[in-house]
C-alpha positions, 0 to 999 in steps of 0.5 A: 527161210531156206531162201534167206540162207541160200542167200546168206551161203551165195554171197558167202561163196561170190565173196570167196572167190573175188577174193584175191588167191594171194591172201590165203596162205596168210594167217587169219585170211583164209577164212573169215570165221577165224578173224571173226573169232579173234574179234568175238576174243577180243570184245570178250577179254574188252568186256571181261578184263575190268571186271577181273582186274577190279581188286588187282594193283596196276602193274608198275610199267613206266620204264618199259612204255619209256623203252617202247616209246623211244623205240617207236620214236626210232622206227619212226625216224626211220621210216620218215629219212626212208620216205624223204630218199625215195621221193 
């Protein structure tokens, strides 16, 4: 059992450092455990949510996914005339 751990703990540290040095500063990046983390949060608030908005009303937001869709129509825009200059 130890083998399989000192396994596990090798791989860890090779992978460590093939890492690229540039990334560890970023948030989230310097360590796995920490997206790690955010994934276990996010299968959590998946698998809690319904359960704890089963007898809430919906929230009324059709105005505001009109304003963001416009806005991602505009960002989209964008990149697209961004793209087609540079080639």
């Amino acid at each position: 059992m130890s083998s399989f751990v000192e396994n596990i703990v090798q791989h860890y540290h090779t992978a460590m450092e093939a890492g690229d040095p540039r990334t560890t500063v970023w948030l989230f990046m310097s360590t796995p455990w920490s997206a790690l983390g955010l994934v276990c949060l996010y299968l959590t608030v998946v698998m809690v949510g319904p359960q704890v908005m089963k007898k809430r009303e919906a929230f009324q937001i059709n105005k505001l996914l009109v304003v963001f869709n416009l806005g991602l129509v505009l960002l989209s825009l964008y990149m697209f005339f961004e793209v087609g200059e540079v080639i």
